[in-house]
VEXLUMMI-203209 format. One line per field, with one value per residue: residue number from 1; x, y, z of N, C-alpha, C, O in turn; residue in one letter. Coordinates in Angstrom, 3 decimals, decimal comma. Layout:
<mises>
nr NUM_...
nc1 X_...
nc2 Y_...
nc3 Z_...
cac1 X_...
cac2 Y_...
cac3 Z_...
cc1 X_...
cc2 Y_...
cc3 Z_...
oc1 X_...
oc2 Y_...
oc3 Z_...
rest A_...
</mises>
This chain:
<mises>
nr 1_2_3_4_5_6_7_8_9_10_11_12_13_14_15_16_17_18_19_20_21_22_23_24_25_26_27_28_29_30_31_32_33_34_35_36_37_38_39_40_41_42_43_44_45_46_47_48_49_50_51_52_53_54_55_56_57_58_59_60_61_62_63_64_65_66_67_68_69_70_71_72_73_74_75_76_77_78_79_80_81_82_83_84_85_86_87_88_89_90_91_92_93_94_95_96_97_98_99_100_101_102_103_104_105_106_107_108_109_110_111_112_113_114_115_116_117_118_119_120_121_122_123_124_125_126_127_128_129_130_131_132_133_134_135_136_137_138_139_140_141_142_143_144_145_146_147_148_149_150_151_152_153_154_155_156_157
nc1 -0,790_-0,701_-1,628_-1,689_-1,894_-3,081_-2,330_-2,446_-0,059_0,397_-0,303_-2,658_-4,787_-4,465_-2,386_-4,529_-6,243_-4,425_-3,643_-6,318_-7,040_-5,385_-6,477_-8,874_-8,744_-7,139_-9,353_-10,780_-8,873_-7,185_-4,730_-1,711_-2,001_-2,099_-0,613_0,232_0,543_1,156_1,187_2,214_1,548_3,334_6,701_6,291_6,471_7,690_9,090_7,593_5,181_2,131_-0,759_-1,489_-4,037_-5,360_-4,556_-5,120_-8,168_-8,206_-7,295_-9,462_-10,645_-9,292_-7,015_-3,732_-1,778_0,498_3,298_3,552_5,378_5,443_6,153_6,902_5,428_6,439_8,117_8,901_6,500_4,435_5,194_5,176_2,574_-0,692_-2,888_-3,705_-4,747_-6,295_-6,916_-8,325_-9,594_-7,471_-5,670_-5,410_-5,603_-2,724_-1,481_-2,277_-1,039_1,247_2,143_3,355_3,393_1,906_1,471_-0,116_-1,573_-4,150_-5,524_-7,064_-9,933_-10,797_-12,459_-14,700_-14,968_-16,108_-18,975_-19,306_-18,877_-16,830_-16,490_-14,289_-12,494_-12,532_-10,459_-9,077_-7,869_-7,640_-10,041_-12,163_-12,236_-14,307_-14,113_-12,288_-13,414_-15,492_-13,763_-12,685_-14,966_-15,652_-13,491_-13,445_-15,895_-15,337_-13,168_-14,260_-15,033_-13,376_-11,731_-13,498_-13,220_-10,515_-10,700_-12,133_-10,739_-8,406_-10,002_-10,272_-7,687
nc2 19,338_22,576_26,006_28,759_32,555_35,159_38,513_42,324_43,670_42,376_43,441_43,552_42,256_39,588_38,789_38,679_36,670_34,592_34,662_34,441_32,087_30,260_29,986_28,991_26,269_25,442_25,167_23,446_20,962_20,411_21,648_20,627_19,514_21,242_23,633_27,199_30,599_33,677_36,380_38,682_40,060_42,193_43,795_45,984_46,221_44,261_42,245_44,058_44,825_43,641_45,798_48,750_48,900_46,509_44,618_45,837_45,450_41,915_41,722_42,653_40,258_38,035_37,301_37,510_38,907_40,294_38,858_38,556_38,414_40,891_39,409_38,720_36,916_34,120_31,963_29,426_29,104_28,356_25,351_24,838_25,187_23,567_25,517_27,976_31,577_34,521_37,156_39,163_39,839_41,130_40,173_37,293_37,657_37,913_35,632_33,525_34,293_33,881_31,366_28,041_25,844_22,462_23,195_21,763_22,771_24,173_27,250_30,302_32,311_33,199_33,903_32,323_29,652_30,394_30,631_32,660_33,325_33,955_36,787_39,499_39,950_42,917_45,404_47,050_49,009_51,860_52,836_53,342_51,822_50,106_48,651_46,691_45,404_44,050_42,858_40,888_39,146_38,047_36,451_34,990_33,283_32,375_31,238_28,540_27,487_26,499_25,051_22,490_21,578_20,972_18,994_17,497_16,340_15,686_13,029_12,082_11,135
nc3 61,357_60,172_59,832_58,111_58,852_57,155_56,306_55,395_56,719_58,956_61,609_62,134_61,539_60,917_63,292_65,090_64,408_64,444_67,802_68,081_67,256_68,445_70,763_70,624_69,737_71,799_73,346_72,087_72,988_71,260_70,690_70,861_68,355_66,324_64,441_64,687_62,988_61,437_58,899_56,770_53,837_52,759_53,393_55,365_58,145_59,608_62,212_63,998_66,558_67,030_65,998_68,687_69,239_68,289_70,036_72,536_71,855_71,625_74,615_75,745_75,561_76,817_75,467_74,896_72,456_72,563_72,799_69,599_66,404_63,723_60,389_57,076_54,555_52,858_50,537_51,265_52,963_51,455_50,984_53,710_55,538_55,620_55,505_53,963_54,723_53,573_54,518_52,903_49,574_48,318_49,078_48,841_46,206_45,904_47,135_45,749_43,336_43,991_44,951_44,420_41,692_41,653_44,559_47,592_49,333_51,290_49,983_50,573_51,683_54,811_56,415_54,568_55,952_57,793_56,471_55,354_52,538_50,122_51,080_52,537_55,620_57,452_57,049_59,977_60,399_60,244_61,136_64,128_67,533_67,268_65,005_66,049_67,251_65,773_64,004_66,084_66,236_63,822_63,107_65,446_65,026_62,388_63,206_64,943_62,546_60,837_62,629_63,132_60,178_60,087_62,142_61,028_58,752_60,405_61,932_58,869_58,748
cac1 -1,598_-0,127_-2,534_-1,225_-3,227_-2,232_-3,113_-1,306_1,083_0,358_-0,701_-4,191_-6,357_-4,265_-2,286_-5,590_-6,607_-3,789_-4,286_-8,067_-7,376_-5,103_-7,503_-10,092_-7,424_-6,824_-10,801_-11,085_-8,057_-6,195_-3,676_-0,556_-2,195_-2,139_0,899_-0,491_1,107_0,342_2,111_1,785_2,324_4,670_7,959_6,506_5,885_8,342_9,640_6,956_4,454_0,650_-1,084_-2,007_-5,777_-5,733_-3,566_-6,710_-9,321_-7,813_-6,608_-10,467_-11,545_-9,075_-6,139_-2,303_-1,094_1,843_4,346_3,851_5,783_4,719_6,661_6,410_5,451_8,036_7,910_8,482_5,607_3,420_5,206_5,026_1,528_-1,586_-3,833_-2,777_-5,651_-6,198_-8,075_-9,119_-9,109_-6,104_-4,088_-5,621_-4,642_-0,821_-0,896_-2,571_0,219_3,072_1,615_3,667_2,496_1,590_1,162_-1,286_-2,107_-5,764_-5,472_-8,483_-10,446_-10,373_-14,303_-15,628_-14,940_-18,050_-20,014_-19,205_-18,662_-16,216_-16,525_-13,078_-12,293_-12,607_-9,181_-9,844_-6,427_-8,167_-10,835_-12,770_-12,439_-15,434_-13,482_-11,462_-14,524_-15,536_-12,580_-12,686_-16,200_-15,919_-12,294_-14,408_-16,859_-14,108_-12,464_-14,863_-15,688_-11,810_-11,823_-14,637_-12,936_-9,495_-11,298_-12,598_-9,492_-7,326_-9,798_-9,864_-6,177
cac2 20,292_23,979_26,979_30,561_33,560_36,527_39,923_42,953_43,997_41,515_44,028_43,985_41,086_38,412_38,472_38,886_35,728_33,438_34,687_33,733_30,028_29,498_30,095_28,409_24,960_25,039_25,051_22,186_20,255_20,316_22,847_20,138_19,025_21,988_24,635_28,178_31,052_34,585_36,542_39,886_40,645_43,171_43,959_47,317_46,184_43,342_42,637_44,641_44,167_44,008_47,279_48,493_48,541_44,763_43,724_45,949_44,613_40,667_41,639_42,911_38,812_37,600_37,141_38,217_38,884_40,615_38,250_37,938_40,138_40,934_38,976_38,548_35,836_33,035_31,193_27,999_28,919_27,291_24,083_24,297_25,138_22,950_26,337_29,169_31,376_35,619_38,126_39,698_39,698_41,205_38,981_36,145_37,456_37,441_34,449_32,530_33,944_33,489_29,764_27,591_24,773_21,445_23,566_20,879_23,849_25,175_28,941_30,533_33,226_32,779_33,737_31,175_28,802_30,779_30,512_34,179_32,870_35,352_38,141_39,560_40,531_44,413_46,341_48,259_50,151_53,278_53,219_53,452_50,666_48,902_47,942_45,705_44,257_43,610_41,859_40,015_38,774_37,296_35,916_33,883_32,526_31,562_29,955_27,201_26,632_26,041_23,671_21,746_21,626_20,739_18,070_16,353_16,231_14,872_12,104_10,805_10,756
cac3 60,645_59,969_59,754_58,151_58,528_55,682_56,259_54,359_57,179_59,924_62,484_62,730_61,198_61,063_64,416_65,690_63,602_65,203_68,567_68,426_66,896_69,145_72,208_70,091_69,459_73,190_74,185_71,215_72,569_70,056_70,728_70,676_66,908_64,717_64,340_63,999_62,524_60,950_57,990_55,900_52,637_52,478_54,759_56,494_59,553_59,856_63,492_65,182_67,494_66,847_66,661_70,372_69,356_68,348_71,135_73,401_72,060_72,305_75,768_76,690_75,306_77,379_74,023_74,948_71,444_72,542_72,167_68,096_65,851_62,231_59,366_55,679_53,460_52,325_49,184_51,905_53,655_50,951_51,528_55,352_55,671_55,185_55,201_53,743_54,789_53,656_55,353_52,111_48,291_47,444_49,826_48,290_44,701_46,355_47,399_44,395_42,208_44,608_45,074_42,787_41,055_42,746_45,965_48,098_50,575_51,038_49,731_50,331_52,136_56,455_56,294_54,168_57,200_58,507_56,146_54,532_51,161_49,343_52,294_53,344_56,917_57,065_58,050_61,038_60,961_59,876_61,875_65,383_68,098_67,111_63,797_65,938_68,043_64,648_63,437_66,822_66,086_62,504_63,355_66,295_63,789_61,291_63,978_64,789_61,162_60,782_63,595_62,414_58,742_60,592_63,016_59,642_58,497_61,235_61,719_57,889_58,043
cc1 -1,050_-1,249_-1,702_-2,367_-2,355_-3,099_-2,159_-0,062_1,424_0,958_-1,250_-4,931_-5,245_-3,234_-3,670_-6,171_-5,551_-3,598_-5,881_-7,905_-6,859_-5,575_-8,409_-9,135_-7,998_-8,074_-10,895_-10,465_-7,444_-5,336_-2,184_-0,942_-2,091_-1,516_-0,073_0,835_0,624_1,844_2,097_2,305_3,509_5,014_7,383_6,408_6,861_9,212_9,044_6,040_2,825_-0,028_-2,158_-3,728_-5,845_-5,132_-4,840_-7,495_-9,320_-7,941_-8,581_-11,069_-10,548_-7,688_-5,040_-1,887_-0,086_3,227_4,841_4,448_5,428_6,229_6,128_6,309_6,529_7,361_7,573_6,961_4,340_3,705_5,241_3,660_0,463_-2,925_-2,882_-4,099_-5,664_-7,373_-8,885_-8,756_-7,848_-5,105_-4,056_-5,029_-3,180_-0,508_-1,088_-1,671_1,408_3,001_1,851_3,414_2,645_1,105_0,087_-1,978_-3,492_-5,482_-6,808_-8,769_-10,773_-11,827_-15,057_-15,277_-15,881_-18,866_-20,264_-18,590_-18,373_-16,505_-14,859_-13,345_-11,808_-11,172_-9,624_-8,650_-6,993_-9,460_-11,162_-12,468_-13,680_-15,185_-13,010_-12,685_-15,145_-15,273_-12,605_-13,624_-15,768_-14,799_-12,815_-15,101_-15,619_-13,389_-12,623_-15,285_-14,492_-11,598_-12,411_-14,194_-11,445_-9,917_-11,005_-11,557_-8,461_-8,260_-10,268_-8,452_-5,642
cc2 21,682_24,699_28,315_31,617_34,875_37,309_40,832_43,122_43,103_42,517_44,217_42,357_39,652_37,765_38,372_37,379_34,475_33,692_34,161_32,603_29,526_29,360_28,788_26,840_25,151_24,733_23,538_21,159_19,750_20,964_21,930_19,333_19,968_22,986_26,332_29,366_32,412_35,464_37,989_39,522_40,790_43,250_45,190_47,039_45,014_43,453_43,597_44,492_44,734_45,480_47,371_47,795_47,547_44,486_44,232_45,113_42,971_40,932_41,465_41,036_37,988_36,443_37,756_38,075_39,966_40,233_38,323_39,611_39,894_40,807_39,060_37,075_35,572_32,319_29,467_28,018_28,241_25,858_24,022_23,807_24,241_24,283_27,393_30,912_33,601_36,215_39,000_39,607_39,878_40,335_37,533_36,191_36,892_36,370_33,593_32,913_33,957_31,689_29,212_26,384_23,648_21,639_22,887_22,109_24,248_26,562_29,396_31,692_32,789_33,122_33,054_30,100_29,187_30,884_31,941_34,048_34,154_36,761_38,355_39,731_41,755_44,737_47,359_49,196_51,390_53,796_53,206_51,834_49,475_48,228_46,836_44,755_43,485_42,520_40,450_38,734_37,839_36,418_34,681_32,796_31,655_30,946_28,875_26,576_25,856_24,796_22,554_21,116_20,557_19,112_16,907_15,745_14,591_13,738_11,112_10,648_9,730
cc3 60,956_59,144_59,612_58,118_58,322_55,853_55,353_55,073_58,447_61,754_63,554_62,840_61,399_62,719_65,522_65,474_64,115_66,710_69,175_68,487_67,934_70,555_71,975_70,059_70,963_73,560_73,408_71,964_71,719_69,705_70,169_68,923_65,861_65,091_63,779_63,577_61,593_60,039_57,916_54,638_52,158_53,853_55,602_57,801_60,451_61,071_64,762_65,583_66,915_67,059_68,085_70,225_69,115_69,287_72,444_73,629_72,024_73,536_76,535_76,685_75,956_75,954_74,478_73,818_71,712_72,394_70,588_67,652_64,190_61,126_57,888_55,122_53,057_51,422_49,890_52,783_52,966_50,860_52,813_55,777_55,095_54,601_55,242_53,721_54,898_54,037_54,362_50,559_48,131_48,177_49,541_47,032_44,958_46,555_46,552_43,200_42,816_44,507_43,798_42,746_42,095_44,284_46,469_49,303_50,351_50,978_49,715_51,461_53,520_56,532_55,610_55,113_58,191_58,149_55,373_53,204_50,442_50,517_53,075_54,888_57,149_57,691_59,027_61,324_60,776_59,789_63,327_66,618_67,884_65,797_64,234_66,707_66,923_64,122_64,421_66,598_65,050_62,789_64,560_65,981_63,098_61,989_64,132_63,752_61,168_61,590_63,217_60,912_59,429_61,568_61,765_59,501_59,093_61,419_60,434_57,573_59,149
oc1 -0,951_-1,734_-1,158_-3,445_-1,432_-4,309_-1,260_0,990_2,560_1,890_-1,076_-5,375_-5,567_-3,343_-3,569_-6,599_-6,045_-3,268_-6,319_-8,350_-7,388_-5,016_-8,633_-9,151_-9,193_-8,029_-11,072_-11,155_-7,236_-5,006_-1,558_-0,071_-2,005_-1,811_-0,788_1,998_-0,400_3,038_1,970_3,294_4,342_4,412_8,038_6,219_6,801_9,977_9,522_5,518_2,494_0,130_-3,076_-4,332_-6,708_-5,432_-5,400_-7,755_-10,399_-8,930_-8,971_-11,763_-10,853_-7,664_-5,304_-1,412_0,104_4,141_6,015_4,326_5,206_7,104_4,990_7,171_7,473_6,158_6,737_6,431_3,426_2,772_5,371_3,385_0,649_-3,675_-1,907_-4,274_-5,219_-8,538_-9,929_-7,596_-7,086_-3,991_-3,159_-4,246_-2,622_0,611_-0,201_-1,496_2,488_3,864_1,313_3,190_3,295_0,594_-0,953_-2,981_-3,895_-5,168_-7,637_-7,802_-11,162_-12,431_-16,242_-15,548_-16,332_-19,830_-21,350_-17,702_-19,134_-16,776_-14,367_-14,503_-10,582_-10,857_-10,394_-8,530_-6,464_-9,979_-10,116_-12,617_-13,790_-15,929_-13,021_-12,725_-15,331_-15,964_-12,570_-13,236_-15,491_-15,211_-12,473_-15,018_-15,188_-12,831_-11,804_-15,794_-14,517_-11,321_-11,701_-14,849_-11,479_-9,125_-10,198_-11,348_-8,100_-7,567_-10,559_-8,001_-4,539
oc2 21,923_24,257_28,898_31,548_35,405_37,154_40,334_42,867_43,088_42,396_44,572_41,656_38,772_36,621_37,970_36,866_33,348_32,595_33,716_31,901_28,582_28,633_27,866_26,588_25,012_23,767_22,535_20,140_18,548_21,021_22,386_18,631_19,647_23,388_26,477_29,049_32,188_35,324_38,597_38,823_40,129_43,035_45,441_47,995_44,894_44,409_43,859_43,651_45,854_46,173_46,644_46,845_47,100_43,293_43,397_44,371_42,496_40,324_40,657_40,587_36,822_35,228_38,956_36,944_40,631_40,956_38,214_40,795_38,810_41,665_39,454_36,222_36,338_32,071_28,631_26,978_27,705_25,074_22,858_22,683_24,060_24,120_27,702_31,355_34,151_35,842_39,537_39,293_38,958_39,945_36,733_35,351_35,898_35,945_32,755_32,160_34,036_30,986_29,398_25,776_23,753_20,804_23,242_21,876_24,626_27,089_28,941_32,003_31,625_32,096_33,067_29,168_28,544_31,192_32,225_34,847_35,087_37,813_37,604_39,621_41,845_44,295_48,301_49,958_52,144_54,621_52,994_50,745_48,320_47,315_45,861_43,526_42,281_41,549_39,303_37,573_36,713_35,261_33,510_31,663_30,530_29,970_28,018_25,455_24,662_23,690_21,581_20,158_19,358_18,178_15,994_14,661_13,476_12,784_9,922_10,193_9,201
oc3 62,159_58,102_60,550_57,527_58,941_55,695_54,675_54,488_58,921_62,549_64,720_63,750_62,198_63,159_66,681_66,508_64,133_67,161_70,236_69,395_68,520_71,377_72,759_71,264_71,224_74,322_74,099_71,928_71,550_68,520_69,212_68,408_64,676_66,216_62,788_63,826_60,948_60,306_58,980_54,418_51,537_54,904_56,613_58,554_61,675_61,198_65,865_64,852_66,526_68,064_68,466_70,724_69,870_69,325_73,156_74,576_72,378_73,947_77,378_77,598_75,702_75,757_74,540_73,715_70,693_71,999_70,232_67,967_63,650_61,011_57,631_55,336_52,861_51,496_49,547_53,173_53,592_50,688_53,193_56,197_53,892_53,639_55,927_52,586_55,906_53,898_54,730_50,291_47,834_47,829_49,806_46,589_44,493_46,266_46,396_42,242_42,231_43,981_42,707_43,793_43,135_45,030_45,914_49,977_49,251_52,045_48,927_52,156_53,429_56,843_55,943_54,356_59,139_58,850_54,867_52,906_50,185_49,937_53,917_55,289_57,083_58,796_58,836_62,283_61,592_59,037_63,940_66,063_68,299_65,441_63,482_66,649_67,099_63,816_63,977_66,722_65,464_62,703_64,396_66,453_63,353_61,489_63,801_63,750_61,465_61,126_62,963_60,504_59,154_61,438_61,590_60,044_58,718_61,066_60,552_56,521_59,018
rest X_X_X_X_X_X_X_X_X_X_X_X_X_X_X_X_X_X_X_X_X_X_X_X_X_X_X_X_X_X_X_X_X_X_X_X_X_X_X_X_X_X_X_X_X_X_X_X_X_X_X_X_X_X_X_X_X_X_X_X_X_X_X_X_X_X_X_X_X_X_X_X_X_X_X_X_X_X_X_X_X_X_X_X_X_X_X_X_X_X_X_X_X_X_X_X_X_X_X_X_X_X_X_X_X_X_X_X_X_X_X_X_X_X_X_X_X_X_X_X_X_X_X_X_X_X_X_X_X_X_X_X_X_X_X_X_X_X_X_X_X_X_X_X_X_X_X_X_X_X_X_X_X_X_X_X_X
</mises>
């Protein structure tokens, strides 16, 4: 099982967003079952490191996202991935028309796995620290739905 998480520059929300799962995986056991992974959009950011304030506020929940560096979307990444999973509308538009036909991948919004039906995950780049406690929060939630969705999964297969 392969999990992407699409933000615009892969900064903020979505290194933040494969940092969490993969805490969240490891508490599940299920860390050696599902492949995680985080994207952007667009190239601006490509090759660099999470912004400090998400890499903070992980660090204060006990999250080292310093290792990851911020990439772009690949055309293969909709055949790698089982979830292909955006932090907000418009990254969902991108990906539902990059996503070419037959694609078996779940494309869809990383907060309806909490129960936030159609609700993005706010950008906190251009705001206050409590944007990213924020981000931390809902990204928590959407974690264990994910799990739970992912669980199912692995055992009707």
């Amino acid at each position: 099982m392969r999990v992407l998480f699409v933000c615009l520059g892969n900064i903020c929300r979505s290194p933040t967003a494969e940092g969490v799962f993969r805490r969240e995986l490891e508490a599940a056991g299920l860390a050696g079952c599902v492949e995680v992974d985080s994207c952007g959009i667009g190239p601006w950011h490509v090759g660099k490191a999470p912004d400090p304030r998400a890499c903070a506020a992980a660090r204060r929940r006990g999250i080292d996202l310093g290792d990851l560096r911020a990439r772009q979307l690949s055309n293969e990444d909709f055949q790698r991935f089982d979830y292909l999973l955006a932090m907000d509308h418009d990254n969902l538009a991108v990906l539902k028309r990059q996503c070419p036909s037959g694609c078996r991948a779940h494309v869809g919004l990383f907060l309806d796995f909490a129960g936030h039906q159609d609700r993005p995950v706010p950008d906190p780049y251009y705001g206050g620290e409590q944007g990213f406690e924020e981000v931390l929060d809902l990204i928590e939630e959407a974690s264990r739905g994910l799990i739970e969705d992912i669980g199912r999964r692995l055992e009707a297969s």
